[in-house]
DRENLOTOR-660279 format. One record per residue: residue number from 1; residue in three letters; x, y, z of N, C-alpha, C, O in turn. Coordinates in steps of 0.1 Angstrom, whole numbers, plus 5000, padded with zeros to 4 digits. Example, Ala and Ser with C-alpha at 12.3 -4.5 7.8 and 13.67 -1.06 7.14 Angstrom:
% residues 2
  resi  resn  n.c1  n.c2  n.c3  ca.c1  ca.c2  ca.c3  c.c1  c.c2  c.c3  o.c1  o.c2  o.c3
     1   ALA  5132  4943  5078   5123   4955   5078  5132  4967  5078  5142  4967  5085
     2   SER  5128  4978  5071   5137   4989   5071  5129  5000  5079  5134  5011  5080
END
This chain:
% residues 268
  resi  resn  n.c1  n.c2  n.c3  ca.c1  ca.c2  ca.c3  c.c1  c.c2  c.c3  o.c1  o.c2  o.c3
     1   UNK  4779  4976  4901   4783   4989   4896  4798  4989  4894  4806  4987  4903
     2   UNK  4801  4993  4881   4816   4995   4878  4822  5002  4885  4815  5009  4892
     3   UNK  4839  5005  4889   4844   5015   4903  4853  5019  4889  4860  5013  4881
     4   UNK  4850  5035  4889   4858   5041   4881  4873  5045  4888  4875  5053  4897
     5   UNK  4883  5036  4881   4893   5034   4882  4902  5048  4876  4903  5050  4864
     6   UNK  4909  5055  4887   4919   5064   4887  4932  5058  4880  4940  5050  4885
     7   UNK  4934  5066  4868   4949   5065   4859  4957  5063  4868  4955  5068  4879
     8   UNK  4968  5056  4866   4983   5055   4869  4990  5068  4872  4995  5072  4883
     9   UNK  4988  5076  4859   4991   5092   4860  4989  5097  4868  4997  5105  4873
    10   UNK  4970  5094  4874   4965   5104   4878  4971  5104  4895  4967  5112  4903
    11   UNK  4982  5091  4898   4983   5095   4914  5000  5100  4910  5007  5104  4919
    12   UNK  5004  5099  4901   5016   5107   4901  5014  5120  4894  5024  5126  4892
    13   UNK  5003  5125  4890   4999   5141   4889  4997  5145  4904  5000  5156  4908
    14   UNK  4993  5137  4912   4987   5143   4926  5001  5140  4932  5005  5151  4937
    15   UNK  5011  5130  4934   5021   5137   4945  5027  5147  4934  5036  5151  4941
    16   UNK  5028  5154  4922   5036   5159   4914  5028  5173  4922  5036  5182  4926
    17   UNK  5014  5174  4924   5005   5186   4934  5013  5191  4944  5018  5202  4944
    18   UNK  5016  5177  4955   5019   5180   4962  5036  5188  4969  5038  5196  4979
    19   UNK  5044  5182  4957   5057   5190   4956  5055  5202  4950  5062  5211  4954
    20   UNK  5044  5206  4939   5042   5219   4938  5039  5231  4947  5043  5243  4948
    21   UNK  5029  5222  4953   5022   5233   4961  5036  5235  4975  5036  5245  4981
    22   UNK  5046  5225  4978   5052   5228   4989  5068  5237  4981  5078  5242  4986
    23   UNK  5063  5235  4968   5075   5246   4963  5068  5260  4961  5072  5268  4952
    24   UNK  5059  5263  4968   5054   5276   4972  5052  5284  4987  5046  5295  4990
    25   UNK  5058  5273  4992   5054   5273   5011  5065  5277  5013  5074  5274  5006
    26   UNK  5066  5287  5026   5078   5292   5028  5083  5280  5038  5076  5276  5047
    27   UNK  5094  5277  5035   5098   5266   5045  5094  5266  5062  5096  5277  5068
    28   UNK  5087  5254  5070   5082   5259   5082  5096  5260  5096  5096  5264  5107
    29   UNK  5108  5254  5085   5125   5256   5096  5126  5272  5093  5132  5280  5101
    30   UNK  5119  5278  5082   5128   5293   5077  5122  5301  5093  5128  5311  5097
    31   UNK  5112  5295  5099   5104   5304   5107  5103  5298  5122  5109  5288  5126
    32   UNK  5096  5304  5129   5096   5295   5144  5092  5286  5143  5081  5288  5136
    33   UNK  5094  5274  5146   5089   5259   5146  5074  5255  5153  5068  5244  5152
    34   UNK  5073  5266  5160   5060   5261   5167  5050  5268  5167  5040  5268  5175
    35   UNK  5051  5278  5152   5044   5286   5142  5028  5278  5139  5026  5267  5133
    36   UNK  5021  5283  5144   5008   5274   5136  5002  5275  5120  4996  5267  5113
    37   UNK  5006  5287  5120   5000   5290   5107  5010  5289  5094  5014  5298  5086
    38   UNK  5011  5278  5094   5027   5275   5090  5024  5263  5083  5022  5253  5091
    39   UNK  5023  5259  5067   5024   5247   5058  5032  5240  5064  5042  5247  5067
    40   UNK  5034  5228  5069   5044   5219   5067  5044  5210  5059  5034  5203  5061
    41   UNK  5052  5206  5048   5050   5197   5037  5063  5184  5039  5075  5187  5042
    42   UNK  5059  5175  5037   5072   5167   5037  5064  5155  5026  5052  5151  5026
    43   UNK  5078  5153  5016   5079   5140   5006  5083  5133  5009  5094  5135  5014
    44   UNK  5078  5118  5010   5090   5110   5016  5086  5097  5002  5076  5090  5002
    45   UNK  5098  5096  4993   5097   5086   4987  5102  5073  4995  5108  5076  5005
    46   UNK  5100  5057  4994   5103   5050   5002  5102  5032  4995  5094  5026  4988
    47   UNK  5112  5029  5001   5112   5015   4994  5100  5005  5009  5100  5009  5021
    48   UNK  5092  4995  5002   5084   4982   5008  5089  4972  5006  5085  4969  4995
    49   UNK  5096  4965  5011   5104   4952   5013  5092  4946  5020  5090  4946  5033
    50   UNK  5082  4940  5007   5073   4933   5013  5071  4920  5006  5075  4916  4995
    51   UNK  5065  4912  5017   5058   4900   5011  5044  4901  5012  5038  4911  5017
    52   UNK  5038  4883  5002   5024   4887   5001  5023  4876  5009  5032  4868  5012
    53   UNK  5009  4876  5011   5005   4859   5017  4996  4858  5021  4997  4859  5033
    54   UNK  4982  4853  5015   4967   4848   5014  4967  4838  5001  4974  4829  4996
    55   UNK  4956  4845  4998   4944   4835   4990  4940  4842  4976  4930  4850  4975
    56   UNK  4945  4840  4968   4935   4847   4954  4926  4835  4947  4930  4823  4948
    57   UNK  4915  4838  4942   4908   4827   4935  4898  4835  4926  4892  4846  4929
    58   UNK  4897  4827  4912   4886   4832   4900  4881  4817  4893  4888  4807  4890
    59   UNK  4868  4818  4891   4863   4810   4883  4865  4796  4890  4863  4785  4884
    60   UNK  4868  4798  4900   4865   4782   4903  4881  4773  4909  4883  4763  4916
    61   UNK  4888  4784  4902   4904   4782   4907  4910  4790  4918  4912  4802  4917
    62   UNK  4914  4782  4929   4917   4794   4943  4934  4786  4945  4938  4774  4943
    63   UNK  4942  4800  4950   4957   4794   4946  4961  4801  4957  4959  4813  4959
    64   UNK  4968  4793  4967   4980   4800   4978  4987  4809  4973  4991  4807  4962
    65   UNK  4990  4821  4981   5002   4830   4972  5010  4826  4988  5002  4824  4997
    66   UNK  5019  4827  4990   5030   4833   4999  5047  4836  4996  5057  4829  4995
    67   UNK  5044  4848  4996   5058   4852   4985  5067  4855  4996  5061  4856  5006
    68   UNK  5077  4858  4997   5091   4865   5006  5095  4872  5002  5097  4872  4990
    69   UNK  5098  4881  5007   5105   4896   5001  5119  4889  4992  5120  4895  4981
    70   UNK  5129  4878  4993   5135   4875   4986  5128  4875  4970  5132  4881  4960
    71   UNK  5115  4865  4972   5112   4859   4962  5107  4870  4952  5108  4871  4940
    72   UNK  5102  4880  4963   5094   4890   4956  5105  4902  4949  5101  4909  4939
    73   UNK  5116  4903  4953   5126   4912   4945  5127  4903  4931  5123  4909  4921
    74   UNK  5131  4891  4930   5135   4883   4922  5123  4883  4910  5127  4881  4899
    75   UNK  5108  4885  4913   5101   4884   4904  5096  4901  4900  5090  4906  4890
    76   UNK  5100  4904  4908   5098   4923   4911  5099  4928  4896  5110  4927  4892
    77   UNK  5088  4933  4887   5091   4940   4872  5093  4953  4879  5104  4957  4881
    78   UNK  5081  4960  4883   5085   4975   4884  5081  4983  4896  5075  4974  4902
    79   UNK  5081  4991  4901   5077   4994   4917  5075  5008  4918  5083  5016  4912
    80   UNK  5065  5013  4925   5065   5028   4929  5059  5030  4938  5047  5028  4940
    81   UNK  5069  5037  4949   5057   5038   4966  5066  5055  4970  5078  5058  4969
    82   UNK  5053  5062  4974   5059   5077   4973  5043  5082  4990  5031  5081  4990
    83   UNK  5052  5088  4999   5041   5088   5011  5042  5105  5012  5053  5110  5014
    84   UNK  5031  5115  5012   5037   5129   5018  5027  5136  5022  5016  5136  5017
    85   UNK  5030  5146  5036   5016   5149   5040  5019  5165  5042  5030  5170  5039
    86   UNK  5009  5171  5047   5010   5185   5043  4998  5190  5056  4986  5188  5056
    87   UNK  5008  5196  5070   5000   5201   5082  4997  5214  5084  5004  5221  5077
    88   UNK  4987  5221  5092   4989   5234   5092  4976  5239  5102  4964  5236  5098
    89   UNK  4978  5245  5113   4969   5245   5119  4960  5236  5124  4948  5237  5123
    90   UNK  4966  5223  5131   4965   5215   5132  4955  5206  5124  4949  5196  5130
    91   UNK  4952  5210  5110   4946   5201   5101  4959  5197  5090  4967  5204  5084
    92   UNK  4955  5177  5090   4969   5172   5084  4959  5165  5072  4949  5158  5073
    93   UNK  4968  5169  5061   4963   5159   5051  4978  5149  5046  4989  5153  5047
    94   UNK  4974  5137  5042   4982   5132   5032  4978  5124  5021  4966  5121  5019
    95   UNK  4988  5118  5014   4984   5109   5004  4996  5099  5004  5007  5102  5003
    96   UNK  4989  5082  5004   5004   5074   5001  4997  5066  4990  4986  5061  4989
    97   UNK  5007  5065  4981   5011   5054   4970  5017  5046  4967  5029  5050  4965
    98   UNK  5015  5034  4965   5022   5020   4962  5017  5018  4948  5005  5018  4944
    99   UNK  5027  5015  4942   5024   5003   4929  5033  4995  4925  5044  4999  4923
   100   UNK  5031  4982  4924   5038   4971   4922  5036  4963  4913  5025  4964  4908
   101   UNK  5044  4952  4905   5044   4944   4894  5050  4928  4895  5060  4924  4890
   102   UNK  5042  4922  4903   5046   4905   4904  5045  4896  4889  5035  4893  4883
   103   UNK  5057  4894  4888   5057   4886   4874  5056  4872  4877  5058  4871  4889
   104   UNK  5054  4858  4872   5057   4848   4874  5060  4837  4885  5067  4827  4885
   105   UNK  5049  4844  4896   5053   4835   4908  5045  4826  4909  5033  4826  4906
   106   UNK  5055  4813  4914   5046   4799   4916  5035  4796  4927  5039  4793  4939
   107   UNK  5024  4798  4925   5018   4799   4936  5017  4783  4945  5014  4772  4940
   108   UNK  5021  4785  4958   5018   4772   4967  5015  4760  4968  5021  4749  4971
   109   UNK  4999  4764  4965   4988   4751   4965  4979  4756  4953  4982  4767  4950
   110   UNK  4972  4751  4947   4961   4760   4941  4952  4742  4939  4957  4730  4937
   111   UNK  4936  4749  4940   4928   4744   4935  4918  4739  4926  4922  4728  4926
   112   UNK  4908  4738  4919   4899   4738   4912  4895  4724  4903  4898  4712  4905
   113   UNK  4887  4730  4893   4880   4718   4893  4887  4702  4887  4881  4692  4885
   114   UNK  4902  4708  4888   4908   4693   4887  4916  4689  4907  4926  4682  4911
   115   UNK  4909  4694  4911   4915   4690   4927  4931  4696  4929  4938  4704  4923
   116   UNK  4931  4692  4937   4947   4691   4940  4956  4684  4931  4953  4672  4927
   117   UNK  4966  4691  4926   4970   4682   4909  4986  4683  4911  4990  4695  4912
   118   UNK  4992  4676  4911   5004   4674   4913  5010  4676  4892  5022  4674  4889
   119   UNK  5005  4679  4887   5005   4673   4868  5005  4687  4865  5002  4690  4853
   120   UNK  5008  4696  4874   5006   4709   4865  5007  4719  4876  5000  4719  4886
   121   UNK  5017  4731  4872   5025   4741   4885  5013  4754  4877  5009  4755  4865
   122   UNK  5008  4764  4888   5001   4776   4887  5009  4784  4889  5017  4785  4899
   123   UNK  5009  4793  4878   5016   4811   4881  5006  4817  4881  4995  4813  4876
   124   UNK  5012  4833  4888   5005   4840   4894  5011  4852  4892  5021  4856  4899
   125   UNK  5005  4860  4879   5012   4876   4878  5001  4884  4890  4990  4880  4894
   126   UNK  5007  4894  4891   5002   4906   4904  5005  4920  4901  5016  4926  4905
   127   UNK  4995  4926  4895   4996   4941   4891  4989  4948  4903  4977  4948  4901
   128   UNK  4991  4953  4912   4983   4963   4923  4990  4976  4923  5003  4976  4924
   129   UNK  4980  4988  4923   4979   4996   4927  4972  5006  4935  4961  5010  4932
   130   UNK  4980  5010  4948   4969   5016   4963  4972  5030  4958  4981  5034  4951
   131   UNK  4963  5034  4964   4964   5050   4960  4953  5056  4980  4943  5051  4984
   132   UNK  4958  5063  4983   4950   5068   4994  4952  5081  5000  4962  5086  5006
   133   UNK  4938  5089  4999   4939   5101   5006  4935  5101  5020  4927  5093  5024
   134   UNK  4941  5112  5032   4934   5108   5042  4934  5122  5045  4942  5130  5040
   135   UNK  4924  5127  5055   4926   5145   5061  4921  5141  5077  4914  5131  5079
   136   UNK  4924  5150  5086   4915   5147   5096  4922  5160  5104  4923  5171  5099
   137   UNK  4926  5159  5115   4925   5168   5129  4935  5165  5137  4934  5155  5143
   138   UNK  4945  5171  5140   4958   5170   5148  4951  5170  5170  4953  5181  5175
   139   UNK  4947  5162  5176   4937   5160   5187  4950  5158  5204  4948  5159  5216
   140   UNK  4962  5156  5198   4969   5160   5211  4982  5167  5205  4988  5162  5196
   141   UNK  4986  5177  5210   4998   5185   5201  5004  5192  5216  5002  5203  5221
   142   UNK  5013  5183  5221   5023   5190   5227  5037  5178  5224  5039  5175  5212
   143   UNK  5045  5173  5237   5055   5170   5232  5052  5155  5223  5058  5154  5213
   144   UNK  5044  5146  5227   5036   5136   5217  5027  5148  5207  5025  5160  5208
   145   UNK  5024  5140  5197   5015   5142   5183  5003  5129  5186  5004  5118  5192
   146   UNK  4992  5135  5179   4984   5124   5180  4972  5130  5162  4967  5141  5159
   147   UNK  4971  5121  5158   4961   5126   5145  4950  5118  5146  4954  5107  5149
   148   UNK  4937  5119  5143   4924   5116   5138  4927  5117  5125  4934  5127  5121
   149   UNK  4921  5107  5116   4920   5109   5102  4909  5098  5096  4909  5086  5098
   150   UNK  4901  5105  5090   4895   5099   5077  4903  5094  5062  4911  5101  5056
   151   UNK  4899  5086  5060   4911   5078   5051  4901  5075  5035  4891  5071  5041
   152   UNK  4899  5074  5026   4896   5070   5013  4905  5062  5005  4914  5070  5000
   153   UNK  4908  5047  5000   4914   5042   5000  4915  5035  4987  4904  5028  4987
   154   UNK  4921  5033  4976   4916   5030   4960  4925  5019  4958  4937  5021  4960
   155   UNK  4920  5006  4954   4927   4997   4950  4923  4992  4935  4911  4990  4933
   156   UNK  4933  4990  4924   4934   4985   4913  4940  4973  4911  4952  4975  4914
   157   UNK  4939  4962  4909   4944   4950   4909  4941  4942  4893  4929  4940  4890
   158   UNK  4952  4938  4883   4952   4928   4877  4957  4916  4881  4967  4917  4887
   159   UNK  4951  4903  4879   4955   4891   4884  4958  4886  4873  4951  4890  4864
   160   UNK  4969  4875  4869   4962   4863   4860  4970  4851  4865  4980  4851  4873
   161   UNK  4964  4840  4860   4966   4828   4868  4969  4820  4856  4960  4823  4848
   162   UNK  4978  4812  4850   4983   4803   4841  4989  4793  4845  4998  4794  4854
   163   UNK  4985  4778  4839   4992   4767   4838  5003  4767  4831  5004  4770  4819
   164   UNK  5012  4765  4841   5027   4754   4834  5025  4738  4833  5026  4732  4844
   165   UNK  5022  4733  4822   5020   4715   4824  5033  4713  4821  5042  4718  4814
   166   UNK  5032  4701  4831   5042   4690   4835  5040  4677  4829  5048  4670  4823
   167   UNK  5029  4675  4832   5022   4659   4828  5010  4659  4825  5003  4664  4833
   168   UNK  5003  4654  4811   4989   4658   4813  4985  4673  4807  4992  4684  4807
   169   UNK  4971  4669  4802   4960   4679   4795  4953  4690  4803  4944  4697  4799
   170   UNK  4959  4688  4817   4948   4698   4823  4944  4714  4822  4951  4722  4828
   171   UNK  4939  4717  4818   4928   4726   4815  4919  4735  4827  4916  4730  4838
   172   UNK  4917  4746  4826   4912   4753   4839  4898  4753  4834  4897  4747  4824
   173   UNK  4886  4758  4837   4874   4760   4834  4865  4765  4824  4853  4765  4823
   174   UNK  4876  4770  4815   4869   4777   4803  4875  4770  4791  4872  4773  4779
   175   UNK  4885  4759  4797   4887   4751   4788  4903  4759  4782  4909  4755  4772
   176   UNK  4907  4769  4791   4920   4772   4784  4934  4768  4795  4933  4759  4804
   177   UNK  4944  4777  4793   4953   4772   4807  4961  4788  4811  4973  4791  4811
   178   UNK  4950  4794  4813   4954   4811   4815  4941  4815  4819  4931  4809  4815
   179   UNK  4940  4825  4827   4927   4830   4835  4929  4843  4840  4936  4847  4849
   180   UNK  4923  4848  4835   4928   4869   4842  4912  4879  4846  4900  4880  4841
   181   UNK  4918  4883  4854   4905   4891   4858  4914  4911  4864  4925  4913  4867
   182   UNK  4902  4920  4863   4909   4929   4867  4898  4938  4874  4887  4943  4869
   183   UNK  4902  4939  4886   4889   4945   4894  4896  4955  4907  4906  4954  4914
   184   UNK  4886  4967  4905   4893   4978   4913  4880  4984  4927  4868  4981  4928
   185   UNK  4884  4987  4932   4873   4994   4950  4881  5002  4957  4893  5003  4959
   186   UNK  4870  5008  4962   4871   5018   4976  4870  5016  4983  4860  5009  4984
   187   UNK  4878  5016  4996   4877   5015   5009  4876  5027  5016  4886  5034  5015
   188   UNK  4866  5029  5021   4867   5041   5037  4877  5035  5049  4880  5023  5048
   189   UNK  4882  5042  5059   4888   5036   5071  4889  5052  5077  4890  5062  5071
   190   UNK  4888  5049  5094   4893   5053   5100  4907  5056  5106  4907  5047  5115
   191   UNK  4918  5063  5106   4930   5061   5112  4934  5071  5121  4930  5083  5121
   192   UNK  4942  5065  5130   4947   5075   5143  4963  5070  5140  4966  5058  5140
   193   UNK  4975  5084  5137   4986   5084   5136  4992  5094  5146  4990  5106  5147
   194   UNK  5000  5086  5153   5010   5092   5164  5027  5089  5159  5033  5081  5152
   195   UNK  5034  5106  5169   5049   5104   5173  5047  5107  5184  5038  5114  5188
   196   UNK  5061  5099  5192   5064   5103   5198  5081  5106  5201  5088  5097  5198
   197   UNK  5086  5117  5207   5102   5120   5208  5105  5111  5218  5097  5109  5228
   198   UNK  5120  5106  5216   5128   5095   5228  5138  5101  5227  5144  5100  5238
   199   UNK  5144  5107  5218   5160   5116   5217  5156  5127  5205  5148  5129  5196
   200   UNK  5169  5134  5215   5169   5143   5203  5173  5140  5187  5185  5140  5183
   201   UNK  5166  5140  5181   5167   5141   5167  5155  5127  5162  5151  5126  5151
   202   UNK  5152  5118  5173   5151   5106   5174  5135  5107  5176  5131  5116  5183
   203   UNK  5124  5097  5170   5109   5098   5173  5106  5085  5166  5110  5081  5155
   204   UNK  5094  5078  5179   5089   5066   5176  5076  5073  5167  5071  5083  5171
   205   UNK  5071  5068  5157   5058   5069   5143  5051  5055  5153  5057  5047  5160
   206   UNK  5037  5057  5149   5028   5050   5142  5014  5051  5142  5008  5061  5146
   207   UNK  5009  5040  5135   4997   5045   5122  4991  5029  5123  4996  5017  5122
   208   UNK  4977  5034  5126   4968   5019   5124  4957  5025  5118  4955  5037  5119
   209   UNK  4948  5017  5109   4934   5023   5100  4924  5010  5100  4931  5000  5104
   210   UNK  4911  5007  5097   4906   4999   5098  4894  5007  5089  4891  5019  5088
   211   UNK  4887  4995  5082   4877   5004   5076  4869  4990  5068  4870  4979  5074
   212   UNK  4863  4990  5057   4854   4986   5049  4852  4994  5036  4858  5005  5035
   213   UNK  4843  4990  5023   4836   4991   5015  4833  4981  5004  4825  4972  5005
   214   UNK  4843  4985  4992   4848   4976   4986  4848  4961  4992  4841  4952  4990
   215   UNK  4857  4962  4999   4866   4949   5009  4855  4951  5019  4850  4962  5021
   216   UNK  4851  4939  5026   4848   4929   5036  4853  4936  5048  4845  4940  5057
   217   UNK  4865  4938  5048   4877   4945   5060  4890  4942  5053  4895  4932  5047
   218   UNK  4893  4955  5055   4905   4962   5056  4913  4968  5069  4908  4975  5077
   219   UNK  4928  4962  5070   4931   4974   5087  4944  4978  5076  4944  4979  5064
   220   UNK  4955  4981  5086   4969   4981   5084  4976  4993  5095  4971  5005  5097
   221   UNK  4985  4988  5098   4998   4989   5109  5007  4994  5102  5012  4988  5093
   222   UNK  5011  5009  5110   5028   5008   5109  5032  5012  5119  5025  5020  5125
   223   UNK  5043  5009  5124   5055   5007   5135  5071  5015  5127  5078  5011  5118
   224   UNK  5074  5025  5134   5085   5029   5130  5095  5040  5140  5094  5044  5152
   225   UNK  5104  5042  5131   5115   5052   5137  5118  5062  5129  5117  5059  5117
   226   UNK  5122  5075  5129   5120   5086   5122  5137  5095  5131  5140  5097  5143
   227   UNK  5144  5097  5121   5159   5102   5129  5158  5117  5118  5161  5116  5106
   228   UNK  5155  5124  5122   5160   5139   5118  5171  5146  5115  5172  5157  5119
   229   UNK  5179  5141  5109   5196   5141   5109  5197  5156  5099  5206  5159  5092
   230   UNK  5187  5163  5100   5191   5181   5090  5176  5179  5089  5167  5170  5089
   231   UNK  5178  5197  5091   5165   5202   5089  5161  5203  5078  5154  5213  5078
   232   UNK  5161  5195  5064   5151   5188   5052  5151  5176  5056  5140  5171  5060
   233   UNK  5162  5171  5056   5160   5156   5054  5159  5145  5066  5165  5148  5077
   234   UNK  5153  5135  5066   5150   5126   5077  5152  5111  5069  5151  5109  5057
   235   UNK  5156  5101  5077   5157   5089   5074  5139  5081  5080  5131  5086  5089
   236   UNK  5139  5072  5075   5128   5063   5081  5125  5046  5079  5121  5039  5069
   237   UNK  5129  5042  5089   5126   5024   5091  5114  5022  5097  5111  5027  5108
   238   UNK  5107  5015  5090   5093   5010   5101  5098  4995  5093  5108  4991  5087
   239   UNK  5080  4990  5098   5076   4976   5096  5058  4982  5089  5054  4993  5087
   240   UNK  5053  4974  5087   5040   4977   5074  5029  4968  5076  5029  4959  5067
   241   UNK  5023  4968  5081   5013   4951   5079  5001  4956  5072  4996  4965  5079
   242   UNK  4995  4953  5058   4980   4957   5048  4979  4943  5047  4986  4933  5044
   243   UNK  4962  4945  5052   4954   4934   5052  4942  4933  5040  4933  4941  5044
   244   UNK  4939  4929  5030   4927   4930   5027  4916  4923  5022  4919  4918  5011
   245   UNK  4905  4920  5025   4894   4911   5022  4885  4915  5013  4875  4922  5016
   246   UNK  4888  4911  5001   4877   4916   4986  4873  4903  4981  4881  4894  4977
   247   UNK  4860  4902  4981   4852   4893   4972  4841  4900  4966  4832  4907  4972
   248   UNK  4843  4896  4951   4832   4903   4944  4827  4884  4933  4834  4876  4927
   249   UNK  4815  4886  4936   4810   4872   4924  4818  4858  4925  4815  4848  4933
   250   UNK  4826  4858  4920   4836   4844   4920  4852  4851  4920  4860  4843  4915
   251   UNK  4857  4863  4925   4865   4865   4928  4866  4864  4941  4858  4866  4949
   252   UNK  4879  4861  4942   4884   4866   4960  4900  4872  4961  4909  4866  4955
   253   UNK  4901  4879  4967   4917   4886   4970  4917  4887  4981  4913  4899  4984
   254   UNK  4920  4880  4994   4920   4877   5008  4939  4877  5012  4947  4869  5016
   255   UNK  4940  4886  5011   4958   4886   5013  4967  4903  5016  4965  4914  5010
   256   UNK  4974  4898  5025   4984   4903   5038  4993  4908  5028  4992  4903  5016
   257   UNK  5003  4921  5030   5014   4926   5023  5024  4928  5037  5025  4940  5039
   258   UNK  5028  4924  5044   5041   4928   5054  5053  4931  5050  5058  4925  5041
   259   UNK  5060  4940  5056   5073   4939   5054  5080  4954  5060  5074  4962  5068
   260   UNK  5097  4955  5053   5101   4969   5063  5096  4977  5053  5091  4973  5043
   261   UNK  5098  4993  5059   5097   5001   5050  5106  5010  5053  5105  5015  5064
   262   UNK  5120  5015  5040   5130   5024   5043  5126  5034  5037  5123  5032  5025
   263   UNK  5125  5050  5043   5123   5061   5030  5134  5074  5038  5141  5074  5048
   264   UNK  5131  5082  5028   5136   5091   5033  5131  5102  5031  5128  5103  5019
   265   UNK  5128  5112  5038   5113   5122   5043  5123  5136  5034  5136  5136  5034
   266   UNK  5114  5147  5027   5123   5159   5026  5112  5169  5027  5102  5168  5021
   267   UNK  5117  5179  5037   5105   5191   5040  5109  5202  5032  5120  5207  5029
   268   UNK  5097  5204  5029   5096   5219   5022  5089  5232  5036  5087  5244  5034
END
């Protein structure tokens, strides 16, 4: 069954929602802070200083990726990662989005039905796009935060894989020296996201999820710091680890995204 794949637009119509609807909330600093009935909205756009590093394979050709955040700026066409959630009585919703554009990276190893070939270098373009909603239940709320969440998780992925020859006629399986495929899924997961305060102004984040559908297994980790330096704006450093395991027919996308993540949070 085909996975009806959500426009590009359609997840920047939805954070474009979510700055609307929080340009209607009376700010939750305008009022007592420990107000329940009280929107809190925060945008936090943010850069992923990530690498990749698994396994992609189609038709019979499977190719090492392991990229470096170096490598990955250098091939980097275009990027968009935007995270923002919206609490209130202790039910928290959010949504985070990533989208990215890998041009031209040489993949590692790759294999197929000419073996291991030293006679001919593999590239590897990388179009993905995550899109994810999650809502759930704020379950410890005093000086720690603690959240329950249900997560819905949408991945879009174009691949294509092309020979650079060096030496030699080699040919991939359909008899050409280029191979593209484009396949999209849902993941469900479960996630539990905590802070906690260490100083004033100062709070340790983090966020783990685990789940299935689409994918085999899916988890992902974040680890961070959150400094509140004005009542809009916040700085944020973490670290990021997305895992994911998709095989569908003679595809496979078995590959890791790590790296930091700098944003900067603004509450409405």
């Amino acid at each position: 069954m085909k996975v009806t794949k959500p426009p590009f637009f359609a997840t920047m119509l939805t954070a474009f929602l979510f700055v609307a609807v929080a340009g209607h909330v009376q700010p939750a600093f305008a009022q007592d802070e420990n107000a329940e009935d009280v929107w809190q909205v925060e945008i936090t756009p943010y850069l992923f200083g990530a690498g990749l590093k698994g396994t992609v394979g189609f038709k019979g050709v499977v190719a090492d990726i392991d990229v470096g955040v170096d490598e990955l700026l250098d091939n980097l066409n275009k990027a968009f990662m935007l995270f923002a959630t919206a609490e209130r009585n202790n039910w928290v919703f959010a949504l985070d989005t990533m989208y990215f554009n890998l041009e031209n990276e040489q993949t590692r190893t790759w294999q197929g039905p000419l073996g291991n070939t030293s006679t001919a270098e593999l590239k590897a373009d990388v179009e993905e796009q995550i899109f994810a909603l999650a809502a759930g239940r704020r379950i410890v709320d005093d000086r720690s935060k603690v959240d329950v969440l249900a997560v819905a998780r949408y991945t879009g992925l174009e691949t294509s894989l092309g020979l650079k020859l060096t030496t030699g006629p080699p040919l991939l399986p359909d008899g050409s020296r280029s191979i593209n495929v484009k396949e999209s899924w849902w993941d469900a997961a479960i996630a539990v996201k905590g802070k906690l305060p260490i100083a004033q102004k100062w709070d340790l984040t983090g966020y783990a999820d685990v789940g299935a559908g689409g994918s085999d297994l899916t988890y992902q980790v974040m680890l961070g710091v959150n400094w509140q330096f004005s009542r809009v704006f916040s700085a944020k450093l973490g670290y990021r680890y997305l895992y994911q395991d998709y095989r569908k027919d003679d595809f496979i996308w078995d590959m890791a995204s790590s790296g930091v993540i700098l944003g900067l949070g603004i509450r409405f």
